[in-house]
Every structure is written in C-alpha cells, then in structure tokens.
PDB file with SEQRES, HELIX, SHEET and CRYST1 records, atoms N, CA, C and O in Angstrom:
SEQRES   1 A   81  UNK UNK UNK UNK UNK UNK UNK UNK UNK UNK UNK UNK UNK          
SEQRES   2 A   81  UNK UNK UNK UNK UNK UNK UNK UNK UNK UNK UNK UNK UNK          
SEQRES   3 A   81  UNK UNK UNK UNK UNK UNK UNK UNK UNK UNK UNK UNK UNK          
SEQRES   4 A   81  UNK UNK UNK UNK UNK UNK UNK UNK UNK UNK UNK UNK UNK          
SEQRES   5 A   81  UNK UNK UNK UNK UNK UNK UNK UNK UNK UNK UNK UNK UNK          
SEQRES   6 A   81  UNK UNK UNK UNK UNK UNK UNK UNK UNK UNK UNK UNK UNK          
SEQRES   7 A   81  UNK UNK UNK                                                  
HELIX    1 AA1 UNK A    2  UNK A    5  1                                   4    
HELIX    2 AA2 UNK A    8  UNK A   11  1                                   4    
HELIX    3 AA3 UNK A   24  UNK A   26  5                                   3    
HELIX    4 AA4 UNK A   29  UNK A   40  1                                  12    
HELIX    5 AA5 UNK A   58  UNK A   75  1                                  18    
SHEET    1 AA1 2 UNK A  16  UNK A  22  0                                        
SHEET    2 AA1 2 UNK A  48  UNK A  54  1                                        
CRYST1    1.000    1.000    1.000  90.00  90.00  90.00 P 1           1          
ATOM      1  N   UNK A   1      82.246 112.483  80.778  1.00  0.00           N  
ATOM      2  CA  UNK A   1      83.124 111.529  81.407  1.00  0.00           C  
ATOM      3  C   UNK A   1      83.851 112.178  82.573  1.00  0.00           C  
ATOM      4  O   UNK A   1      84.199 111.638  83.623  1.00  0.00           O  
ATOM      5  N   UNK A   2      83.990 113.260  82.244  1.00  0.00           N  
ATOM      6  CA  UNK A   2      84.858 113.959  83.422  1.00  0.00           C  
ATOM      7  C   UNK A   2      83.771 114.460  84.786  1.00  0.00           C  
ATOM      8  O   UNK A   2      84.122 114.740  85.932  1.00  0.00           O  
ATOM      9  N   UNK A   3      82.842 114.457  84.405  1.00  0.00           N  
ATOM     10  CA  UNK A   3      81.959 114.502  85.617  1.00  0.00           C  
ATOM     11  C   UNK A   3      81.817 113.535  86.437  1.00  0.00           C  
ATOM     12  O   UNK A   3      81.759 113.570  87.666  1.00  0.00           O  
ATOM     13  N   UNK A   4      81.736 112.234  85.375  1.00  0.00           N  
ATOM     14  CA  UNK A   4      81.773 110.691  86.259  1.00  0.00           C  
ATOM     15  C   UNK A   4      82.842 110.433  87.025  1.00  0.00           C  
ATOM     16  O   UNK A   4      82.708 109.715  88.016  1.00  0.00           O  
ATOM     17  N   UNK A   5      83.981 110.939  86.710  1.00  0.00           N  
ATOM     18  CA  UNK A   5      85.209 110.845  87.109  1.00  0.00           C  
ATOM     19  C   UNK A   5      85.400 111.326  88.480  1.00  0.00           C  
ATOM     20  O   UNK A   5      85.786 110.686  89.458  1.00  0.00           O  
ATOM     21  N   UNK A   6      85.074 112.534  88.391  1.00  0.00           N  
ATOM     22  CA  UNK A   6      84.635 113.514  89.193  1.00  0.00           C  
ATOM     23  C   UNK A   6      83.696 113.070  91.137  1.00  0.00           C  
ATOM     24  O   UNK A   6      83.697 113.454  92.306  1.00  0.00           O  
ATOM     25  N   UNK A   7      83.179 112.233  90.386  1.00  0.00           N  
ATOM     26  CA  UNK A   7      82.625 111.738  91.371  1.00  0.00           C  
ATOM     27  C   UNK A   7      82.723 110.126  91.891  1.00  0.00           C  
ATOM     28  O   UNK A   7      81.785 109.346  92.056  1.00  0.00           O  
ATOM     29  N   UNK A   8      84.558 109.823  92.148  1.00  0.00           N  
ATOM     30  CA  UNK A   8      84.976 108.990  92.198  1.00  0.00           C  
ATOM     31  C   UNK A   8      84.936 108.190  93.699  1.00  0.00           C  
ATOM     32  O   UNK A   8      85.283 107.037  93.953  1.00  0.00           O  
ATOM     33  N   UNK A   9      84.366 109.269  94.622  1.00  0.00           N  
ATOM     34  CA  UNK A   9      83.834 108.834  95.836  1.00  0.00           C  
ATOM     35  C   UNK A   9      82.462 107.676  95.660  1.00  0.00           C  
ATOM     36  O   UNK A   9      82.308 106.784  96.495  1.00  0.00           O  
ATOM     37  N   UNK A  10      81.640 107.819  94.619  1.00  0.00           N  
ATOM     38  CA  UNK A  10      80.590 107.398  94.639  1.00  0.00           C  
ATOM     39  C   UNK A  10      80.662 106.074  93.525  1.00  0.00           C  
ATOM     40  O   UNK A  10      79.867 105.142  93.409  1.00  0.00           O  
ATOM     41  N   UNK A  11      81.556 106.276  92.979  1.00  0.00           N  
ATOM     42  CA  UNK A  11      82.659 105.410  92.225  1.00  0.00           C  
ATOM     43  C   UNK A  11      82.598 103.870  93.066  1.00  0.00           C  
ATOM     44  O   UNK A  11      82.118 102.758  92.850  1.00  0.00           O  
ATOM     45  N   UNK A  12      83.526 104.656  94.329  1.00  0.00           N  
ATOM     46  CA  UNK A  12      84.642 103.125  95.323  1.00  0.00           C  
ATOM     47  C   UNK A  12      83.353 103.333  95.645  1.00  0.00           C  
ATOM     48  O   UNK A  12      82.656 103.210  94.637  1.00  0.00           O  
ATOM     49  N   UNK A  13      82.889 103.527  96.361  1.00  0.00           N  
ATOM     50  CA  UNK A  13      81.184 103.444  97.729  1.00  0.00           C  
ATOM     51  C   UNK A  13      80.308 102.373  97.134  1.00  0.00           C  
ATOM     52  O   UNK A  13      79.714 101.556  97.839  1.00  0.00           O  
ATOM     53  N   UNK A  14      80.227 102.401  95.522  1.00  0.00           N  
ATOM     54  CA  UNK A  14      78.998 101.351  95.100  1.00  0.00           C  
ATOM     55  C   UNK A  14      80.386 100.224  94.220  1.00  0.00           C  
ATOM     56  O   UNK A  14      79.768  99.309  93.677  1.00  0.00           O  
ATOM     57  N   UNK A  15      81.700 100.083  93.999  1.00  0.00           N  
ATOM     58  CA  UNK A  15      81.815  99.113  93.525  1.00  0.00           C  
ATOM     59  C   UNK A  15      82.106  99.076  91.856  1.00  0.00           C  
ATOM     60  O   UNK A  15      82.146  98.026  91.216  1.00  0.00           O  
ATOM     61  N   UNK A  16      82.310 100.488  91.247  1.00  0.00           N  
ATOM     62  CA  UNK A  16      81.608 100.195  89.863  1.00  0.00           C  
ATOM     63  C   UNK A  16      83.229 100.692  89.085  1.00  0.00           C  
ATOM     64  O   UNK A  16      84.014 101.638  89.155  1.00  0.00           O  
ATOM     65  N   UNK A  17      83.112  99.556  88.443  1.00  0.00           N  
ATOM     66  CA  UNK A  17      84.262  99.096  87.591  1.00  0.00           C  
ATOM     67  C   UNK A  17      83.853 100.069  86.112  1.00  0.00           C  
ATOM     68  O   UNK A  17      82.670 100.052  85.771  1.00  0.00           O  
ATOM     69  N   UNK A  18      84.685 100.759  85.412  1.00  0.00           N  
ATOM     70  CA  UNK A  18      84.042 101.440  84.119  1.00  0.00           C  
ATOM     71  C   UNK A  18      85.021 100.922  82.994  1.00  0.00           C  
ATOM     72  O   UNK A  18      86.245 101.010  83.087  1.00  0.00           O  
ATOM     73  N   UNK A  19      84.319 100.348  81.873  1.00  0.00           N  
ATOM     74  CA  UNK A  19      85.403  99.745  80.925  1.00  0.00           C  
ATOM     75  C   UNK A  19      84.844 100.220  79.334  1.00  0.00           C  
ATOM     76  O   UNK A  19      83.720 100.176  78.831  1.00  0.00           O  
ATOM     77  N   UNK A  20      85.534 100.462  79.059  1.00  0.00           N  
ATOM     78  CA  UNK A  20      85.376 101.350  77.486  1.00  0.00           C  
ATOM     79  C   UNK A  20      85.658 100.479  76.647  1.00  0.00           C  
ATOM     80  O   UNK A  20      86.617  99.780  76.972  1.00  0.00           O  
ATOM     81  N   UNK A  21      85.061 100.184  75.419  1.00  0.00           N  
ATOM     82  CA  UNK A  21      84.990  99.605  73.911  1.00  0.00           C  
ATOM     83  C   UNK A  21      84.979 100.713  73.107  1.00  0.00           C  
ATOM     84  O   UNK A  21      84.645 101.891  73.227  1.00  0.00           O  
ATOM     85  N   UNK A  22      85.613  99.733  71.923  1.00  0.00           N  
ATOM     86  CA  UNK A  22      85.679 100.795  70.736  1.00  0.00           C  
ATOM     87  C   UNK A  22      86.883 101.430  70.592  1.00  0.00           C  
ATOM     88  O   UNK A  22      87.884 101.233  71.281  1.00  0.00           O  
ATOM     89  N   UNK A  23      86.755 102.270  69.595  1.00  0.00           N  
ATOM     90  CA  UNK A  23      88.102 103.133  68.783  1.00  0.00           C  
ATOM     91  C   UNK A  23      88.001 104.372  69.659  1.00  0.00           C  
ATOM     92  O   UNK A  23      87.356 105.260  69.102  1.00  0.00           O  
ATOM     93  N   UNK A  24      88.338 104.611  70.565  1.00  0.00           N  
ATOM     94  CA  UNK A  24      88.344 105.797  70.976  1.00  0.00           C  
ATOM     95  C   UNK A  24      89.752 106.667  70.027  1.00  0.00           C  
ATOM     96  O   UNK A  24      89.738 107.897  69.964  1.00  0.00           O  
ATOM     97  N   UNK A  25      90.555 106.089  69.549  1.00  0.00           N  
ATOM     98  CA  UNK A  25      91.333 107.557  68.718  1.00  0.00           C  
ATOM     99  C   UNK A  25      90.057 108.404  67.844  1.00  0.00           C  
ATOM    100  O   UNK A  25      90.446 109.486  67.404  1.00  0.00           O  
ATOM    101  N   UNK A  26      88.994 108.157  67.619  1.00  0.00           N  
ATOM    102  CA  UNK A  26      88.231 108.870  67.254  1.00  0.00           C  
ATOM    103  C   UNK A  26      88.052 110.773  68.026  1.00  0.00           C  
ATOM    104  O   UNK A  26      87.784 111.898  67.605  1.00  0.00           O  
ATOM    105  N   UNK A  27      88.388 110.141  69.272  1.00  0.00           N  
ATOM    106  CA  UNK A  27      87.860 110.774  70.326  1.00  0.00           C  
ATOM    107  C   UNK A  27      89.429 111.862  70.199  1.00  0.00           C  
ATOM    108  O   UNK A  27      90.534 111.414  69.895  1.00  0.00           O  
ATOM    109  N   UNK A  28      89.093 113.500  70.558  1.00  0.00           N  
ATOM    110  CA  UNK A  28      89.785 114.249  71.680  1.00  0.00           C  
ATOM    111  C   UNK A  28      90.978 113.699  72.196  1.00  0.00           C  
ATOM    112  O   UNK A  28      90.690 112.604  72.678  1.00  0.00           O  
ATOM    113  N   UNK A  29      92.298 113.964  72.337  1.00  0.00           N  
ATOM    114  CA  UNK A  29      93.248 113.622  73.003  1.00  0.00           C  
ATOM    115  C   UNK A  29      92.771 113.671  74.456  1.00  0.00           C  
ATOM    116  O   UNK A  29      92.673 112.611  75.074  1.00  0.00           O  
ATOM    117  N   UNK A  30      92.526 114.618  74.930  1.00  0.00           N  
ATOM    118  CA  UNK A  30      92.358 115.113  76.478  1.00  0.00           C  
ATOM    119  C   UNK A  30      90.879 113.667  77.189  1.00  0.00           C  
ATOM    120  O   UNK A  30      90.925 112.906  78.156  1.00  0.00           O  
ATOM    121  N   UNK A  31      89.624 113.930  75.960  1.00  0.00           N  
ATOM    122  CA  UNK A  31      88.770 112.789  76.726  1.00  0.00           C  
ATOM    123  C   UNK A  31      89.450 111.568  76.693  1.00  0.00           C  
ATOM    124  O   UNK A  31      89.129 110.664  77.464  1.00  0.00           O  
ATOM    125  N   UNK A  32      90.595 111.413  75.669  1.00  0.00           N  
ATOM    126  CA  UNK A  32      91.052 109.954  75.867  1.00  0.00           C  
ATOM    127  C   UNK A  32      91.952 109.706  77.184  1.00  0.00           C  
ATOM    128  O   UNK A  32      92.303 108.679  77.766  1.00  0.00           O  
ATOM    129  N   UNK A  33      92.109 110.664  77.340  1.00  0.00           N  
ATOM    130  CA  UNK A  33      93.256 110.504  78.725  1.00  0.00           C  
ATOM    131  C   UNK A  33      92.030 110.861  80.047  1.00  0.00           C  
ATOM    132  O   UNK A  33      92.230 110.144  81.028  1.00  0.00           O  
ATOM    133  N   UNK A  34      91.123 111.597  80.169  1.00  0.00           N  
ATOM    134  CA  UNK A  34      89.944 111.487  81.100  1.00  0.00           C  
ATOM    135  C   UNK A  34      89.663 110.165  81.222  1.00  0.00           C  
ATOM    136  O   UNK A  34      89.698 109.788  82.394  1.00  0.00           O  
ATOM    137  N   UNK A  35      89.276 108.948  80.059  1.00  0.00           N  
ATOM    138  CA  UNK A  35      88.490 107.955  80.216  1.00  0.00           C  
ATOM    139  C   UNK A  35      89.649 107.001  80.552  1.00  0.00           C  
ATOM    140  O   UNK A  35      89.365 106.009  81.223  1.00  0.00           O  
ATOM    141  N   UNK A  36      91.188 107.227  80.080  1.00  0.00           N  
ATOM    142  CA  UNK A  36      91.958 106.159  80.262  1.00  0.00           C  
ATOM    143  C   UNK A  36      91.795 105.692  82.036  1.00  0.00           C  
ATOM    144  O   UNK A  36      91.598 104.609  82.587  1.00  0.00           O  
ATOM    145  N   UNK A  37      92.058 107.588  82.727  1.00  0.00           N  
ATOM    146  CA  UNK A  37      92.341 107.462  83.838  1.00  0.00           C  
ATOM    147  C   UNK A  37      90.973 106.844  84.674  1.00  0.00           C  
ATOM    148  O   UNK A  37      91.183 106.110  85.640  1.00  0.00           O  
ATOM    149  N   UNK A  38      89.559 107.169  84.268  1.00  0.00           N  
ATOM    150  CA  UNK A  38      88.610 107.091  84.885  1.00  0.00           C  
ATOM    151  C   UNK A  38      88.653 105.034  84.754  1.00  0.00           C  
ATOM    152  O   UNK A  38      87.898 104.268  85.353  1.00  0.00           O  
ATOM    153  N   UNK A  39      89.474 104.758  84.052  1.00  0.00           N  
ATOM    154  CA  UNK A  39      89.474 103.473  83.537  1.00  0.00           C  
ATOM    155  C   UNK A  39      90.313 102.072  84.833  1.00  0.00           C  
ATOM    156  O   UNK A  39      90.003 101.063  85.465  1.00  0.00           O  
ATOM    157  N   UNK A  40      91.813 103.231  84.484  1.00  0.00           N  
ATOM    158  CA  UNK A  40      92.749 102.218  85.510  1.00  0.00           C  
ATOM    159  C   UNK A  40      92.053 103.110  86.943  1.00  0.00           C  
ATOM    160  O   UNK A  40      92.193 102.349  87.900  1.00  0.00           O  
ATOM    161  N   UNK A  41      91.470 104.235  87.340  1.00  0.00           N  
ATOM    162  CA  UNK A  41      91.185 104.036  88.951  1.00  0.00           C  
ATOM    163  C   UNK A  41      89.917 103.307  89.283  1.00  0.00           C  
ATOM    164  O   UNK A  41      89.408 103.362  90.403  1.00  0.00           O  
ATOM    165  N   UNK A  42      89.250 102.387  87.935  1.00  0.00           N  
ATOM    166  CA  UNK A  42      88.184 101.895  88.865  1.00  0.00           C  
ATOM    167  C   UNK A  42      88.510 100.299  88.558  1.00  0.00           C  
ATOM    168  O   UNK A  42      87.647  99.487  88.892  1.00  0.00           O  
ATOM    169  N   UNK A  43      89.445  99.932  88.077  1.00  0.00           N  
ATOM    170  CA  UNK A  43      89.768  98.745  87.519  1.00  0.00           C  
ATOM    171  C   UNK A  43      90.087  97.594  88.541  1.00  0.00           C  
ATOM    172  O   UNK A  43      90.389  96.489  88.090  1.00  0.00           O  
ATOM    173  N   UNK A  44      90.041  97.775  89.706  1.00  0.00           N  
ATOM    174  CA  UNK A  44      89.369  96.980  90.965  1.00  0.00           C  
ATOM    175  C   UNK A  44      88.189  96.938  91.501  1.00  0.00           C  
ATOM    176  O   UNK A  44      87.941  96.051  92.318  1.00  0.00           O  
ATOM    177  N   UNK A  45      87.408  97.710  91.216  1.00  0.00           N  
ATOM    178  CA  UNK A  45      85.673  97.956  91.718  1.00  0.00           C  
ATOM    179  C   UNK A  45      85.264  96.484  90.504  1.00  0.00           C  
ATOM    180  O   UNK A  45      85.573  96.177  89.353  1.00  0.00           O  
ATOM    181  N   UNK A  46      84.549  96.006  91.433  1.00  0.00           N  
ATOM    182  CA  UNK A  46      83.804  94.520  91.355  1.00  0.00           C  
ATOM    183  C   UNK A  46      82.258  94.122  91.711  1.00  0.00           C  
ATOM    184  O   UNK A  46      81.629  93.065  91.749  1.00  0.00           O  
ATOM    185  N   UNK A  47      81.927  95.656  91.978  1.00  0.00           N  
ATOM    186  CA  UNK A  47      80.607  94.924  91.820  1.00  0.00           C  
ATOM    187  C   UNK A  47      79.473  95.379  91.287  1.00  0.00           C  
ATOM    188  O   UNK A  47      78.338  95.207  91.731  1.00  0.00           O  
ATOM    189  N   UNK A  48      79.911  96.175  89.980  1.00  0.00           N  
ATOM    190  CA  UNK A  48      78.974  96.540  89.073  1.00  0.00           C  
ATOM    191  C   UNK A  48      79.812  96.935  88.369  1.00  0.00           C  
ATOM    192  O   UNK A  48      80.851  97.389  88.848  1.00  0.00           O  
ATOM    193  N   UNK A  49      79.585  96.870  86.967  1.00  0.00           N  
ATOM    194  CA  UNK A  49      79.948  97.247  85.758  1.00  0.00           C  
ATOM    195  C   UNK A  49      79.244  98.027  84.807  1.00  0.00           C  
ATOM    196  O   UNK A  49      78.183  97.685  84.283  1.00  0.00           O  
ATOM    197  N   UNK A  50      80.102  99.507  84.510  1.00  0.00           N  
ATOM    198  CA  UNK A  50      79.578 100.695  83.264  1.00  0.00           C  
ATOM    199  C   UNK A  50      80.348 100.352  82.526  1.00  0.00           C  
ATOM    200  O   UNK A  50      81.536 100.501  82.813  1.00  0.00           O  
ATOM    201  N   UNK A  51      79.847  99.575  80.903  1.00  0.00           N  
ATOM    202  CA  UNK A  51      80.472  99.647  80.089  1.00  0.00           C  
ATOM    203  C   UNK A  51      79.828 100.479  78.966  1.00  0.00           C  
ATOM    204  O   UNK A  51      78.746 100.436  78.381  1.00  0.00           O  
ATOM    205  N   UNK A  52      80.693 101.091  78.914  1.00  0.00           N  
ATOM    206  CA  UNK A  52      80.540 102.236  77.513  1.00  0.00           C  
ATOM    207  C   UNK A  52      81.578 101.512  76.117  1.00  0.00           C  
ATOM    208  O   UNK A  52      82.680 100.987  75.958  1.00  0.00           O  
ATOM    209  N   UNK A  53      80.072 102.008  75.131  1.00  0.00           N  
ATOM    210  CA  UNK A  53      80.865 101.108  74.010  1.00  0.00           C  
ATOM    211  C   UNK A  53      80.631 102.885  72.909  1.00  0.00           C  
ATOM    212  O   UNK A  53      79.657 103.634  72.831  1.00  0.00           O  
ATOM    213  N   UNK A  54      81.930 102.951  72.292  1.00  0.00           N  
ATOM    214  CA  UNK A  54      81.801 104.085  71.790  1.00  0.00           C  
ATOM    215  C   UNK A  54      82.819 104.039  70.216  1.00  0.00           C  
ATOM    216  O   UNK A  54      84.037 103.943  70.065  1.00  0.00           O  
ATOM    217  N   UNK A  55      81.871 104.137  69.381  1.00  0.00           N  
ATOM    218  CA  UNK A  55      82.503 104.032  67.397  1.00  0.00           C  
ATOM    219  C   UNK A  55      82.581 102.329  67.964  1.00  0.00           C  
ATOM    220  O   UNK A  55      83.586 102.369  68.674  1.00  0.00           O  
ATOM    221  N   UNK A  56      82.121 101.056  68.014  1.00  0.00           N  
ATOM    222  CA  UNK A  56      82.573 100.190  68.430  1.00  0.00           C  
ATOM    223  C   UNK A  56      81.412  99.425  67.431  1.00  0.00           C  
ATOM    224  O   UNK A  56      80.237  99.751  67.259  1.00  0.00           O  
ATOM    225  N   UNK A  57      82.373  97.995  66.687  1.00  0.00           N  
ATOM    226  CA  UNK A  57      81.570  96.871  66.167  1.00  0.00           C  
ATOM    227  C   UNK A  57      82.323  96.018  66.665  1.00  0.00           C  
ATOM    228  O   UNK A  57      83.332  96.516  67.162  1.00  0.00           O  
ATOM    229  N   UNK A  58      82.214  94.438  66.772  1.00  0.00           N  
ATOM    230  CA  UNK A  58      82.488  93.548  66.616  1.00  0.00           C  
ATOM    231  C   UNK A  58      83.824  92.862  65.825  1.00  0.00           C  
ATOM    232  O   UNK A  58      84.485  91.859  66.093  1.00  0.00           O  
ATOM    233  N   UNK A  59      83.936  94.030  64.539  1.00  0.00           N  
ATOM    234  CA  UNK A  59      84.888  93.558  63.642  1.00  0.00           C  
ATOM    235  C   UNK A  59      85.961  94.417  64.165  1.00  0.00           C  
ATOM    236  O   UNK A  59      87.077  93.937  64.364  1.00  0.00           O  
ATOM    237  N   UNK A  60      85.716  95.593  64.389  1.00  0.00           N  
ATOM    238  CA  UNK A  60      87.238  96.493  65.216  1.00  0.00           C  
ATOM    239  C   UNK A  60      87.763  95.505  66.317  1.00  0.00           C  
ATOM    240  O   UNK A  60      88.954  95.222  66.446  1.00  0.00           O  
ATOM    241  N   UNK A  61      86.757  95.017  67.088  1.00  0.00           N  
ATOM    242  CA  UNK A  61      87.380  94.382  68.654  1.00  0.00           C  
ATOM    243  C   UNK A  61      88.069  93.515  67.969  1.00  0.00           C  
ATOM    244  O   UNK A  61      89.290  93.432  68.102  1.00  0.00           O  
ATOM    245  N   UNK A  62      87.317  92.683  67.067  1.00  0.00           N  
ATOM    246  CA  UNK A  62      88.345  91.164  66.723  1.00  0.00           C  
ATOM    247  C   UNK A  62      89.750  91.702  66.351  1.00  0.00           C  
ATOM    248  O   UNK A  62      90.785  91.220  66.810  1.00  0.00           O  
ATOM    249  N   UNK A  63      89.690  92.989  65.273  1.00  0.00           N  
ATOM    250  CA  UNK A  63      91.108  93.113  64.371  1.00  0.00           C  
ATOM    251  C   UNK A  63      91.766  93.803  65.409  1.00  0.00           C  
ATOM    252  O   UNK A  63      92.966  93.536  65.465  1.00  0.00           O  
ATOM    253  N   UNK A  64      91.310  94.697  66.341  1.00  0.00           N  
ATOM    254  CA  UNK A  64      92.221  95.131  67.506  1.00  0.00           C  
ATOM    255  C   UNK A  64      92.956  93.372  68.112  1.00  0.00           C  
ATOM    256  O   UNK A  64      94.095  92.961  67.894  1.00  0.00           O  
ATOM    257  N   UNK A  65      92.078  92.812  68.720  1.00  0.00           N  
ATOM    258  CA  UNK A  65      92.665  91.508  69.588  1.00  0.00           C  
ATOM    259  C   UNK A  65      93.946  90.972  68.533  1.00  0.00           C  
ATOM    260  O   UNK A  65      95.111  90.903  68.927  1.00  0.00           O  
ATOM    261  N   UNK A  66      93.529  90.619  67.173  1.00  0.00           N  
ATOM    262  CA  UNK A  66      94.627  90.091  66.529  1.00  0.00           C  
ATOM    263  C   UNK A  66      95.570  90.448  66.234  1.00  0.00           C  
ATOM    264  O   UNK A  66      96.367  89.686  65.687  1.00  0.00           O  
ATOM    265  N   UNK A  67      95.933  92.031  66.526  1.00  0.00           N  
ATOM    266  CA  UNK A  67      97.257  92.927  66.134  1.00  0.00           C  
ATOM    267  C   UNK A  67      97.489  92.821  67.539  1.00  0.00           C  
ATOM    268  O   UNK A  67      98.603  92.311  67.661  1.00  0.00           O  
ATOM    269  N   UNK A  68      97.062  93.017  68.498  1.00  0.00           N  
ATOM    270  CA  UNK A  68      97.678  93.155  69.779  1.00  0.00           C  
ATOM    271  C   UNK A  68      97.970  91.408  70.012  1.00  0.00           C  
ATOM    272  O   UNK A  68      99.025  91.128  70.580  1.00  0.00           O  
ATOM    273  N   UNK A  69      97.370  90.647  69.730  1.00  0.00           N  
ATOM    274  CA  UNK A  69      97.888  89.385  70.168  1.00  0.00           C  
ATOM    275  C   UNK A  69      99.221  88.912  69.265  1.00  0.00           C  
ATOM    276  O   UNK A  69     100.120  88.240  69.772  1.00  0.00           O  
ATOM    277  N   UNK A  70      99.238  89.365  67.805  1.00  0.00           N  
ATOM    278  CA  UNK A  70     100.589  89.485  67.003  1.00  0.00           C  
ATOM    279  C   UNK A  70     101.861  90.310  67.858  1.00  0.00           C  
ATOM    280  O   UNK A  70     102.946  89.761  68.047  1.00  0.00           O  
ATOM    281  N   UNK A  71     101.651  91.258  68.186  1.00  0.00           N  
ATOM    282  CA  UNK A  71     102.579  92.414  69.000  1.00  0.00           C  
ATOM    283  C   UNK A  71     103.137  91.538  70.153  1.00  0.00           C  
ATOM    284  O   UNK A  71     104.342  91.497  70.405  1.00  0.00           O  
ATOM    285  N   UNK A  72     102.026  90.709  70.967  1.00  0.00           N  
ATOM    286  CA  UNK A  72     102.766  90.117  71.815  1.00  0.00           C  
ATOM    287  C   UNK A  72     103.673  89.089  71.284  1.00  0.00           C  
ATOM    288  O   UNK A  72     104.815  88.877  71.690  1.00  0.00           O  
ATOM    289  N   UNK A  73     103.146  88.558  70.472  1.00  0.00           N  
ATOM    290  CA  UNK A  73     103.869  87.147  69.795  1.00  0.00           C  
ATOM    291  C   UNK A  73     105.549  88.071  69.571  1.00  0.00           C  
ATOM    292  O   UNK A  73     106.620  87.866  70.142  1.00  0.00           O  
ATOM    293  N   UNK A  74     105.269  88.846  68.773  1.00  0.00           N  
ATOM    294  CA  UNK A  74     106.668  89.768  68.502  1.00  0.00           C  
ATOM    295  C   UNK A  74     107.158  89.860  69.476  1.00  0.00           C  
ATOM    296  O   UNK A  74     108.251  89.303  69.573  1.00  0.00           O  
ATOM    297  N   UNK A  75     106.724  90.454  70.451  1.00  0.00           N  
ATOM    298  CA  UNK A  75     107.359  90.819  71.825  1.00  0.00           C  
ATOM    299  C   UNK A  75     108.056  89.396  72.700  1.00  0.00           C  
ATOM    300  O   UNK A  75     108.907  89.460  73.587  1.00  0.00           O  
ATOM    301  N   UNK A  76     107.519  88.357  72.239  1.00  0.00           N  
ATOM    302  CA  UNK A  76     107.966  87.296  72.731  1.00  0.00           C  
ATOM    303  C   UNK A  76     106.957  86.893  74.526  1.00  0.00           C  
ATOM    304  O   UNK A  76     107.337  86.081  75.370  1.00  0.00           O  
ATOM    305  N   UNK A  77     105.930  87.603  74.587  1.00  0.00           N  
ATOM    306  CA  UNK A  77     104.839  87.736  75.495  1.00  0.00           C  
ATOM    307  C   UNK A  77     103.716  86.436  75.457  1.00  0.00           C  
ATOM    308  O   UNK A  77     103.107  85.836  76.343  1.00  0.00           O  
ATOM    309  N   UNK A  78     103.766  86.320  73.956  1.00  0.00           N  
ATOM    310  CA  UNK A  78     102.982  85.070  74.168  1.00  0.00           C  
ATOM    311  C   UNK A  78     103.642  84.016  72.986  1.00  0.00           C  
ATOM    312  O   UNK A  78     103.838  84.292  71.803  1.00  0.00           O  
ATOM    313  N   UNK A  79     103.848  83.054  73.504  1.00  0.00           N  
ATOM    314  CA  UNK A  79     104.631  81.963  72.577  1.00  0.00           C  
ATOM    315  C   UNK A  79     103.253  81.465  71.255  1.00  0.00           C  
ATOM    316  O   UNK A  79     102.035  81.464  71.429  1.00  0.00           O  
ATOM    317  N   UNK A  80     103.831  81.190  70.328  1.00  0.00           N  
ATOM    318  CA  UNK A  80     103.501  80.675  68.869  1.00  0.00           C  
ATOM    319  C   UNK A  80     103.654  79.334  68.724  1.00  0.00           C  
ATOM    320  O   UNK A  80     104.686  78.842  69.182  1.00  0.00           O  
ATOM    321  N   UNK A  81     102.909  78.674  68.223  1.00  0.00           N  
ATOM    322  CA  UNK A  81     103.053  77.114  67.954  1.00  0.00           C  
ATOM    323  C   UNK A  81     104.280  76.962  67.171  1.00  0.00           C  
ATOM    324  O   UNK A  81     104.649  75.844  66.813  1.00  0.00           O  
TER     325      UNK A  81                                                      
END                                                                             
C-alpha cells in the first residue's frame, strides 16, 4: 500500500479514487494509517476506482452501517422516527 501511495503522481494523472472494505483493525496500526491516508488523498479522483476489500463479508459491512448509523442517531446526526 505504501508503494501505491507512493506513487500519488500517477494517482491524480489517471483519476483513481482508492476505497477500502472490510475490518481493517485486523491490520498493523501503521498500514491502517498508510491506507487511511492513501484513502482521504484520493477521495476526489473520479475516474476510476481501486477497491480493495480486505477480512471483508457482507455481514461485517451491514453490522458496521448499523452501529455507525445508531452513533449518529445518538449524536443527534440523523433524526429517528
């Protein structure tokens, strides 16, 4: 990841947005902060997409979305019926 990163010229030049799935706390403190950053500097590139899916099912994404969509509700971020 840090190589991709690395080559962030070639990054903006083609457009390519990089978005990560999955549990990364699995992962290294240090790669998690490599991929966060490789994450928010391409998070305007629009015209291709690397998505890396990594320790990742279907059932993590859903139970991630529903604790983070609870958190907002708490937070008062997103209103509740």
């Amino acid at each position: 990841m840090s190589a991709l990163f690395q080559s962030r010229e070639n990054l903006e030049k083609h457009g390519v947005c990089i978005r990560v799935l999955g549990d990364l706390t699995l992962l290294p403190l240090d790669l998690q902060q490599h991929i966060a950053r490789a994450v928010v500097a391409t998070r305007t590139h629009n015209k291709c997409f690397l998505n890396v899916c990594f320790a990742y099912t279907s059932r993590h994404e859903i139970a991630n979305a529903v604790r983070e969509m609870a958190w907002g509700v708490e937070q008062g971020l997103i209103k509740s019926r």
